[in-house]
C-alpha positions in Angstrom: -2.5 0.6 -141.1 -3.4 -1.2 -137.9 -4.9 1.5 -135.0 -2.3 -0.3 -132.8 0.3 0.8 -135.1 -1.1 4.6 -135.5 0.2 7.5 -134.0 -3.0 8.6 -132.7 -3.4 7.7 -129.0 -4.8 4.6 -127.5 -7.7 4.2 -125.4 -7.9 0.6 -124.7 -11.0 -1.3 -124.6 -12.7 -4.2 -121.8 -14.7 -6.6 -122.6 -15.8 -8.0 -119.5 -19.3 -9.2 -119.7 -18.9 -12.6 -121.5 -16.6 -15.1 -120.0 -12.5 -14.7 -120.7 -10.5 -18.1 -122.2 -7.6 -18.2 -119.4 -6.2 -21.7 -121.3 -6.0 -22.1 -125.1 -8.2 -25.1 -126.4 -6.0 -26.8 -128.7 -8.4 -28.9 -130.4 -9.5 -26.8 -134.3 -13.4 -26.6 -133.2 -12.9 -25.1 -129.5 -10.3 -23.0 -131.3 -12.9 -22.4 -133.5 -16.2 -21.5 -130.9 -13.7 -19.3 -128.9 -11.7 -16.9 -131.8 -13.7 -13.9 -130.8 -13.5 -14.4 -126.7 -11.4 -12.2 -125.2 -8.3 -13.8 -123.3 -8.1 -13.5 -119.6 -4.0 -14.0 -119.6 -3.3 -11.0 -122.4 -5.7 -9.1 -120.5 -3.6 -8.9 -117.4 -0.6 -8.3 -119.3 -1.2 -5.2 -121.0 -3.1 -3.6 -117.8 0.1 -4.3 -116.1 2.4 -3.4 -118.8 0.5 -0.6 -120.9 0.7 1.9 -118.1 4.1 2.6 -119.4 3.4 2.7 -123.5 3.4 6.6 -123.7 0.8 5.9 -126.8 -1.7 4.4 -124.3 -4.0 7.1 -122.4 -6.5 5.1 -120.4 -8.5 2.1 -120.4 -12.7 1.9 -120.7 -14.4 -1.5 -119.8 -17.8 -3.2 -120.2 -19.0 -4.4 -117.0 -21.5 -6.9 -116.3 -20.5 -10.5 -116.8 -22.8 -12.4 -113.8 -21.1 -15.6 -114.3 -17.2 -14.0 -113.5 -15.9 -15.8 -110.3 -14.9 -13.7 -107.5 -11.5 -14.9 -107.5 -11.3 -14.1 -111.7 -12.3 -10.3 -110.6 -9.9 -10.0 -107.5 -7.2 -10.7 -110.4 -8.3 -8.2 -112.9 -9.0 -5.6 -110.1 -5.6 -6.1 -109.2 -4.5 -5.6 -112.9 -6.6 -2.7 -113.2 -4.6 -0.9 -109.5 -1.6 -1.5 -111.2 -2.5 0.1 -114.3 -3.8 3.3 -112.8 -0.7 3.6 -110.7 0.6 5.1 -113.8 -1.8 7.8 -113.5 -4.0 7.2 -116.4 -7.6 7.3 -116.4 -9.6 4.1 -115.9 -13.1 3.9 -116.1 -16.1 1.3 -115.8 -20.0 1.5 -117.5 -22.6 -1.0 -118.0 -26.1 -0.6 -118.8 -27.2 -2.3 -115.7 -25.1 -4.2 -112.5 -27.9 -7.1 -112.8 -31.1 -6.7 -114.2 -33.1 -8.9 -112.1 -29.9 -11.0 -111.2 -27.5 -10.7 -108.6 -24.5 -8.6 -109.6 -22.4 -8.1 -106.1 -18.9 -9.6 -107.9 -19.4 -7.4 -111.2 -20.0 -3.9 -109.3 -16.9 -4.9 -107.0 -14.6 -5.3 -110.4 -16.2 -2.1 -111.6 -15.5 -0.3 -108.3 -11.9 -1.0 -108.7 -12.1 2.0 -112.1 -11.3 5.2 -111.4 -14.9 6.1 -112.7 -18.1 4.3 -112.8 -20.5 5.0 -115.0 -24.4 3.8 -114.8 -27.3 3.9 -117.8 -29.9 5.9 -116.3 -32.4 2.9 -117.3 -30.2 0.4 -114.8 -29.5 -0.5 -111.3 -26.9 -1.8 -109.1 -27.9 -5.0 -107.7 -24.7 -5.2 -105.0 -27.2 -7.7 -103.0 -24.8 -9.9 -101.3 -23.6 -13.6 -101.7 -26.1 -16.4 -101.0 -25.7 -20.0 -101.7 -28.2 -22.2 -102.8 -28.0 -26.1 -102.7 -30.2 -28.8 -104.7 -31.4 -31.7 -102.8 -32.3 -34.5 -104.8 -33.4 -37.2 -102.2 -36.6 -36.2 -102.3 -37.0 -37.3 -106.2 -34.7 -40.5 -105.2 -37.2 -41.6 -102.9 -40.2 -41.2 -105.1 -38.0 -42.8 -108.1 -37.2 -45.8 -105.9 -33.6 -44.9 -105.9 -31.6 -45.6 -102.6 -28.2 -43.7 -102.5 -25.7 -45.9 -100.5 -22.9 -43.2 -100.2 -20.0 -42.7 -97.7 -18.2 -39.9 -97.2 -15.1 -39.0 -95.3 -15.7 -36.4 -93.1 -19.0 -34.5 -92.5 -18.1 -31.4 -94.3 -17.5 -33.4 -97.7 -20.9 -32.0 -98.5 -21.2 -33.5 -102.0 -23.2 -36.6 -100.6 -25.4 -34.7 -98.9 -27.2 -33.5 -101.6 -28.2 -37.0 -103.1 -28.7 -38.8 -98.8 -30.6 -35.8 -97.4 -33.4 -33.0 -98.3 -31.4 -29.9 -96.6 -28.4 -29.3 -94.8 -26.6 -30.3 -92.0 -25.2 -28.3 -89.1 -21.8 -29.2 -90.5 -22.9 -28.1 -94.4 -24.6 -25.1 -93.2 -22.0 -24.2 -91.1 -19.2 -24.7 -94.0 -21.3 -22.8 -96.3 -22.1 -20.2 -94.5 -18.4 -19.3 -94.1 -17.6 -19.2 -98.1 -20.7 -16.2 -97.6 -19.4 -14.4 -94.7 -15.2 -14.6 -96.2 -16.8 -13.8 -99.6 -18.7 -10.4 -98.5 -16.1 -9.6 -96.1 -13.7 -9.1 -99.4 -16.3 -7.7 -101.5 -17.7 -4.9 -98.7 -14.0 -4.1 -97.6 -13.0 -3.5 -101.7 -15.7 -1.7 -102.4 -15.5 0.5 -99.4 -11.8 0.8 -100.1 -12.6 2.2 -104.2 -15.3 4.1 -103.4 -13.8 6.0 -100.2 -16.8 4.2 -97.9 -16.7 2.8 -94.7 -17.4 -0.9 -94.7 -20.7 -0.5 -92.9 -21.8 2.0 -95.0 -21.4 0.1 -97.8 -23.1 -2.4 -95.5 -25.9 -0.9 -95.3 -26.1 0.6 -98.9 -26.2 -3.3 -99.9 -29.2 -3.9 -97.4 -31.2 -1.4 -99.1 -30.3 -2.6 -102.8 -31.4 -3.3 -105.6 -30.4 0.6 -106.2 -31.8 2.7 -108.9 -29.5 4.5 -111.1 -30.7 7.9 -109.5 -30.2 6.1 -106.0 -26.6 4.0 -106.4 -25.7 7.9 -107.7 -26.6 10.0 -104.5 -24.9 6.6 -102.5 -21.4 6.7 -104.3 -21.9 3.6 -105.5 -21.9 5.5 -109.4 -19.5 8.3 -110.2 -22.3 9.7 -113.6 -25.2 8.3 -115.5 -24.8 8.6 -119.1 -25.2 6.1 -122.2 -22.3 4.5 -124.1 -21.9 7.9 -126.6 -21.5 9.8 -123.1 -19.4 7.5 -121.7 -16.8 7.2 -124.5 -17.1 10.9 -124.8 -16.1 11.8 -121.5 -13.2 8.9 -121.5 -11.8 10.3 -124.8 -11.9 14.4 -123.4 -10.5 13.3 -120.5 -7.5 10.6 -121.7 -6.6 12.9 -124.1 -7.1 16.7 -124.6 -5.8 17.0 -128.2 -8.7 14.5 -129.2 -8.3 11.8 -132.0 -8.1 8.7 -129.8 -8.1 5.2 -131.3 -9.9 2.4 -129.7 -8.1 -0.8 -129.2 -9.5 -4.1 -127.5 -6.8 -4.5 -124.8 -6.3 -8.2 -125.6 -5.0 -6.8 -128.8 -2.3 -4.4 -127.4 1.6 -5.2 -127.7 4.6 -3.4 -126.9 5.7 -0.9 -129.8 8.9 -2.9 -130.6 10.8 -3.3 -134.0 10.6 -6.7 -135.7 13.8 -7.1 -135.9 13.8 -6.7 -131.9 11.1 -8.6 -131.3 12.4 -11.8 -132.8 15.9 -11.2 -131.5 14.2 -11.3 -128.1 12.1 -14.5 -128.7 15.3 -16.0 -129.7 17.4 -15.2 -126.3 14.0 -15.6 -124.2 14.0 -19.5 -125.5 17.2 -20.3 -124.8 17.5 -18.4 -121.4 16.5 -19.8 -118.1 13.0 -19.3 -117.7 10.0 -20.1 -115.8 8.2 -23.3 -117.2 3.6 -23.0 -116.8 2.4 -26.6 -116.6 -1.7 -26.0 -116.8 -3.7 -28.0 -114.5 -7.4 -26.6 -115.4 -10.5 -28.6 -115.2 -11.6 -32.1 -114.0 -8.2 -34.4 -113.1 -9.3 -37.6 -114.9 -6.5 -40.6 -115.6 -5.1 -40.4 -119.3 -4.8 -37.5 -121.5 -6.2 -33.8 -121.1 -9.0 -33.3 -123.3 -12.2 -31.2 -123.3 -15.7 -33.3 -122.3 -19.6 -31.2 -122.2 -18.4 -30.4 -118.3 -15.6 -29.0 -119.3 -11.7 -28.9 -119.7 -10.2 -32.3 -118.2 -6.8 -32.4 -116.5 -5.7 -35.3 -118.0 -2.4 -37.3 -115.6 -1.0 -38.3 -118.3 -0.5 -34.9 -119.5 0.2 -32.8 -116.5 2.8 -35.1 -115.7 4.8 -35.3 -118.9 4.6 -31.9 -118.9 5.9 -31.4 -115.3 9.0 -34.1 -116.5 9.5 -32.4 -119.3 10.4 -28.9 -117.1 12.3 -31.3 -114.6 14.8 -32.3 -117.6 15.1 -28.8 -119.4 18.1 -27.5 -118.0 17.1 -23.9 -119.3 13.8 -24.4 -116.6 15.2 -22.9 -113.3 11.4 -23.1 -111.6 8.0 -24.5 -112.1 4.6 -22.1 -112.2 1.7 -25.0 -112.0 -1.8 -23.4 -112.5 -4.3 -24.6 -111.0 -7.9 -24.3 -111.5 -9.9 -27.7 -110.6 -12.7 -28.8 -108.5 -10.6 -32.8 -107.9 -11.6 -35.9 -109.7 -10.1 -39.3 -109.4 -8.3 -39.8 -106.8 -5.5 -41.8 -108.7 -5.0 -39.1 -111.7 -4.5 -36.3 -108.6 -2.0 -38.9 -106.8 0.1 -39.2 -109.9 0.2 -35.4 -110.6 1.5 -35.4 -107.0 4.1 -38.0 -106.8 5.4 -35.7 -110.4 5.6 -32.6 -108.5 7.1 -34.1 -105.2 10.0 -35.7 -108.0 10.5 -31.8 -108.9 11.0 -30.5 -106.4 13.4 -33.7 -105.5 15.3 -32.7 -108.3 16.0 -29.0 -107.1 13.3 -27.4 -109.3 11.6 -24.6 -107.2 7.6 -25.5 -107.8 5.5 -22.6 -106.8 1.5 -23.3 -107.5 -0.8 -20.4 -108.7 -4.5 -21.3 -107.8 -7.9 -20.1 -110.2 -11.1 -20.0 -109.2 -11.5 -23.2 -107.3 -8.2 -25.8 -106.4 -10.2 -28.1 -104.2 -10.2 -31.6 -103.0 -8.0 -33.5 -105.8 -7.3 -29.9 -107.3 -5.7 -29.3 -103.7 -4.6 -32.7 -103.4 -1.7 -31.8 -106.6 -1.1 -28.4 -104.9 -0.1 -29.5 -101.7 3.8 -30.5 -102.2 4.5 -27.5 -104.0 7.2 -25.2 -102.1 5.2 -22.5 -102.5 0.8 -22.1 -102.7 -0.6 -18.3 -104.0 -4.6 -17.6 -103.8 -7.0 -15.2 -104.3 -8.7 -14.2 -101.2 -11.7 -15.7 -103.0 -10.8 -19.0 -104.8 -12.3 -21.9 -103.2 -10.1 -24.3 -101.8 -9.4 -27.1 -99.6 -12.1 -29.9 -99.4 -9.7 -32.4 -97.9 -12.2 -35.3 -98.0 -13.7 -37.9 -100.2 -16.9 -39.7 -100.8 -17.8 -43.0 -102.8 -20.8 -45.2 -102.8 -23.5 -45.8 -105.6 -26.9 -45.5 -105.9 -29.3 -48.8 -106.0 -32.0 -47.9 -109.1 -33.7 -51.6 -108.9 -36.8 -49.7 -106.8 -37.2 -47.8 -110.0 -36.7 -50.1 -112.4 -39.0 -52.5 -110.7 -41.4 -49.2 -111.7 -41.2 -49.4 -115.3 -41.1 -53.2 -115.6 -37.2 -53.8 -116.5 -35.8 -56.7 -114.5 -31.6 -58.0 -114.2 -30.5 -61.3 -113.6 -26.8 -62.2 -113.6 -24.1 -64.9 -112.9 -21.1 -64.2 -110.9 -17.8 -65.7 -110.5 -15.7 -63.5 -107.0 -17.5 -62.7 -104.1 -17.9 -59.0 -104.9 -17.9 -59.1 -108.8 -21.2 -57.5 -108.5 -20.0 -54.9 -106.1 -20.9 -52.0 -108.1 -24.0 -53.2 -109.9 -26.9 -50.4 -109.3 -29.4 -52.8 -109.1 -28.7 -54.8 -106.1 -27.5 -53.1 -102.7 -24.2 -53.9 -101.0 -23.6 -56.7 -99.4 -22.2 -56.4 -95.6 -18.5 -57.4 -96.5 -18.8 -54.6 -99.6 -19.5 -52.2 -97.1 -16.4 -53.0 -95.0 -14.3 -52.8 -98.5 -16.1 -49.3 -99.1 -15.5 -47.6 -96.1 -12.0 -49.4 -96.1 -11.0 -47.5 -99.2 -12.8 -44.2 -97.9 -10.4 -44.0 -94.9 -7.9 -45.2 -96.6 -8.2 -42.5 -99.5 -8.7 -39.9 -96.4 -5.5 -41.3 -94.4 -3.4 -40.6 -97.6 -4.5 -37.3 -98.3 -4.2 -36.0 -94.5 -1.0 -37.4 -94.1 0.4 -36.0 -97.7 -0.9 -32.5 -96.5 1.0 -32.6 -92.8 4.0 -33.7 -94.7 3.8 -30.7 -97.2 2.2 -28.2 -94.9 4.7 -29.0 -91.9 1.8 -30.1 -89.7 0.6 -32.6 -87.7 -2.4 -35.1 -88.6 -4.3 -34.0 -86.2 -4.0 -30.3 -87.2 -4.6 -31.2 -90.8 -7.8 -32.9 -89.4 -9.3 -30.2 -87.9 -9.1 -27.8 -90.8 -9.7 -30.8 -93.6 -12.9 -33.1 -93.0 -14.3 -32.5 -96.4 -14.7 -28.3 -96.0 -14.0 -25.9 -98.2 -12.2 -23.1 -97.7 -11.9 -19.2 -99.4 -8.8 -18.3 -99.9 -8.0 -15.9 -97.0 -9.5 -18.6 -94.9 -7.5 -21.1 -96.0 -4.1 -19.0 -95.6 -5.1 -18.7 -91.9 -5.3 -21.9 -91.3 -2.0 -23.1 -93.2 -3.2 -24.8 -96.5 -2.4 -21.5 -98.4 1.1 -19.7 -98.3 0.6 -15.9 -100.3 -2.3 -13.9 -101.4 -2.6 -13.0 -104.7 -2.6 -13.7 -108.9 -0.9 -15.7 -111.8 1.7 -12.5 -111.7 2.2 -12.6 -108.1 2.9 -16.4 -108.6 5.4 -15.6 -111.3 7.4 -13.2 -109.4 8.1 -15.6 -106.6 8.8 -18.5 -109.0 11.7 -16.2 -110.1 12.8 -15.3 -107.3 13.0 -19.0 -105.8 14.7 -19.5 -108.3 17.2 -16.9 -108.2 16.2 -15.5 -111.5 15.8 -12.0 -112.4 12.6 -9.5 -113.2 12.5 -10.2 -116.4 13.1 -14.0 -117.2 10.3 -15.5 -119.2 7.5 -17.5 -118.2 7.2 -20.4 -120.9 4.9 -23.5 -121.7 7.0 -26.8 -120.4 5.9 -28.0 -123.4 5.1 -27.1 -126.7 3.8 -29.4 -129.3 3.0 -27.8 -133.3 -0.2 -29.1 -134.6 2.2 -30.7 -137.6 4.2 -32.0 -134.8 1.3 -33.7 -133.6 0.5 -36.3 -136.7 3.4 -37.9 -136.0 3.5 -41.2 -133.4 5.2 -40.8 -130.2 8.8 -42.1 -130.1 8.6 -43.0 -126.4 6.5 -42.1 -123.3 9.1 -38.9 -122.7 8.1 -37.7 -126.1 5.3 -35.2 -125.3 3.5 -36.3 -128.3 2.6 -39.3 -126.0 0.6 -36.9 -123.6 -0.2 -34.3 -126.0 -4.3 -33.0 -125.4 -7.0 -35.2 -126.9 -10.7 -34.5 -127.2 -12.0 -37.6 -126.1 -14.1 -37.2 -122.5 -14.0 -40.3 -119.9 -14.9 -40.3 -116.2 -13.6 -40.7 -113.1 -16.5 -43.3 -112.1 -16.1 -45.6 -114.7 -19.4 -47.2 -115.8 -21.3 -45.7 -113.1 -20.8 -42.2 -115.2 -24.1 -42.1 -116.9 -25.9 -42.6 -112.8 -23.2 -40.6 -111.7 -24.6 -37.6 -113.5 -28.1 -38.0 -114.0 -28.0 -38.2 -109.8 -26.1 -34.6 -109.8 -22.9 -35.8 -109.4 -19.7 -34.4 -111.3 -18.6 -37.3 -113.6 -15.1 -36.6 -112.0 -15.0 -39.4 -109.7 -14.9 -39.3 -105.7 -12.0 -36.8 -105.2 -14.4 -33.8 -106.0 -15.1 -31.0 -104.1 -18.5 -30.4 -103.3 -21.2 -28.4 -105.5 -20.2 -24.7 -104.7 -17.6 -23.8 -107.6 -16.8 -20.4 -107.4 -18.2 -17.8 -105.7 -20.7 -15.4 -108.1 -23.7 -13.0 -107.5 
């Protein structure tokens, strides 16, 4: 028999030092490379629904992932609140909060536990948040390369790095915001958990990295003790009468009869419901598919899929994840002309934003009726930037040498070895503006605000969260589940009404051809990568740049220390 099936209690288990799958690849190997990752989505439903599973008695969780985005830990802090609110014990251990690394954003999701727990052999690097940006036209210049970038405004900071060798007033200025709204929300959580005063904690940071011994006498660490100790002291105190099973909390499901269960899926699929359309990753034209960057939100895809919710009569509302730094600029106008057409059509479409939803990522956000963030995704970055880099000084170097015949005055426009001519410069800055009108004006229209007010907050910068909903471009605070419940209720739909894919596709399914472009075999993922710059990719990324194309938000990606 299955522990999860026992009668024994249940003392459910966090993995949370290697990164958690939120969206399932569909493609075998990626299913594959990821079977033994723990999911981010089951996660947050069974610490907000196992509080009330009389067989669970408390939850225990591995701390230390350095790579977790501050946003990703604001949601599963949240998850972990709500669980405790049913009074079970929650508790947090690692062996060390960063061994020689930053660790601020893992010791503020373990300070969320009820108890933290230290090895006696670690430390707690709560440090602060500090970002660090590459300048590369240093190397350009040596290399012969001359960038010949525009960029639309002077926050759009992504340039930068290939035309200068350190920041601007603007950059610095933009950047050193992200810092300040990040540590503002770490300092006031942790003060908040521990039962601190935000400048104590303050100035418990400024004298860290903190021994065990030290982060103890501080507050920061609740008992020092190995993992025996720990699971000792979890297991006495969840449950007196002893003989507690361990369970991985991705693993957990309500205790429900088969029979039940499938008589449930059954109503749940033909009841009105909430439909998830997934935009994560890169928005590239075509297909969603996976690429060595990374998932790719594919047009093609997102957009079937947010049809497909538009003519299900069964789908009352629209839940449209997103978690993408931009791309091409066409892909993220086509997502946005599909959710302006659902919401035309009476379909409430409330978006739910990751870890970043900047620049074309905010681009497909904007006409939604309703935006939700975490105080720390990373957002924004109305701006864009285009140019190319001209390699011919290098090449001269190594002894290559072009020649070419042309017919069109700019058929050589793009070629990296010659620079642009005056006329291509007029045509690049012509689509710049006119890439930068387009997304202003789309945001006053959605945002109810002027152009002028749209300006002053856009300009390429990139905003946290909180910022963001202080200056108008975000509308609630909060997770996927916060998201969900106002879907539902926009839609008039009660507590309880599922949340669905808009489209579902079996792998059988998928062998056979498309009947039409409706069919959502047509769209259906594929694992081919392309780019948003076309056959400038290759440059594109050797130079630094995201092989998104110009509608990217700038390097910053998440905020982690």
């Amino acid at each position: 028999m299955l522990p999860h099936r026992s009668q024994s209690p249940l003392l459910l288990e966090l993995d949370l030092t290697q990164p958690l799958i939120e969206v399932e690849p569909e493609d075998p190997m990626a299913k594959l490379r990821s079977r033994h990752r723990p999911r981010l989505r089951a996660i947050l439903r069974t610490l907000y629904e196992a509080g009330s599973d009389p067989r669970v008695v408390g939850v225990i969780a591995k701390v230390g992932n350095p790579a977790m985005s501050l946003a990703q830990a604001q949601e599963i802090r949240d998850a972990v609140r709500a669980f405790a609110a049913s009074g079970k014990p929650t508790f947090a251990w690692a062996e060390t909060y960063g061994e020689n690394t930053p660790a601020s954003v893992a010791y503020y999701l373990a300070s969320s536990f009820g108890e933290v727990w230290l090895q006696p052999s670690g430390e707690v690097n709560l440090i602060g948040v500090a970002i660090e940006t590459r300048f590369l036209r240093g190397l350009l210049d040596k290399l012969g390369v001359v960038p010949e970038l525009g960029q639309r405004h002077e926050y759009k900071n992504a340039a930068d790095r290939i035309l200068r060798t350190e920041m601007t007033d603007a950059h610095r200025e933009a950047y050193d915001r992200l810092a300040a709204s990040a540590w503002e929300q770490i300092v006031a959580g942790v003060a908040e958990s521990r039962g601190l005063t935000t400048d104590d904690v303050q100035a418990i940071a400024d004298r860290a990295p903190l021994s065990s011994s030290d982060a103890l006498a501080v507050g920061l660490v609740d008992h020092l003790g190995y993992r025996d100790e720990v699971y000792a002291a979890a297991r006495r105190t969840a449950s007196a009468g002893g003989g507690v099973s361990l369970l991985f909390a991705d693993k957990w499901s309500k205790p429900e009869k088969p029979v039940a269960k499938v008589v449930r899926q059954v109503r749940q699929r033909k009841s009105p419901a909430v439909a998830l359309v997934e935009g994560h990753g890169g928005i590239v034209m075509g297909r969603t598919r996976r690429s060595p960057q990374g998932p790719m939100a594919g047009s093609d895809t997102v957009a079937a899929h947010l049809r497909a919710a538009v003519r299900d009569d069964n789908v009352k509302a629209i839940l449209f994840r997103v978690d993408s730094p931009g791309g091409s600029y066409v892909a993220s106008d086509t997502i946005w002309r599909e959710v302006v057409c659902a919401r035309e059509a009476g379909k409430p479409v409330v978006v739910s934003m990751g870890a970043v939803a900047g620049s074309g990522g905010y681009f497909v956000a904007c006409p939604a009726d309703v935006i939700v963030a975490q105080p720390g995704t990373l957002t924004g970055s109305i701006g864009v930037f285009g140019g190319k880099a001209v390699i011919s000084g290098l090449t001269d170097k190594v002894g290559l040498s072009y020649d070419s015949v042309q017919r069109g005055e700019h058929a050589l426009m793009y070629s990296t070895h010659r620079p642009f001519g005056d006329t291509e410069i007029e045509r690049l800055n012509a689509f710049l503006d006119a890439v930068y009108e387009d997304f202003v004006t789309k945001v006053g229209q959605a945002r109810g605000m002027t152009r002028d007010a749209v300006h002053e907050v856009a300009r390429g910068r990139v905003w946290t969260g909180a910022d963001a909903r202080e200056n108008g471009l975000v509308d609630e605070l909060g997770g996927l589940r916060e998201a969900v419940r106002i879907a539902r209720e926009r839609a008039g739909l009660g507590a309880d009404a599922p949340l669905r894919p808009a489209v579902s596709v079996p792998p059988l399914a998928r062998l056979k051809p498309a009947r039409s472009s409706d069919d959502p075999r047509a769209a259906a993922a594929m694992s081919v990568a392309m780019s948003g710059w076309g056959d400038l990719a290759d440059l594109a990324v050797s130079l630094g740049f995201s092989a998104l194309g110009p509608l990217v938000m700038d390097g910053v990606r998440a905020i982690r220390s």
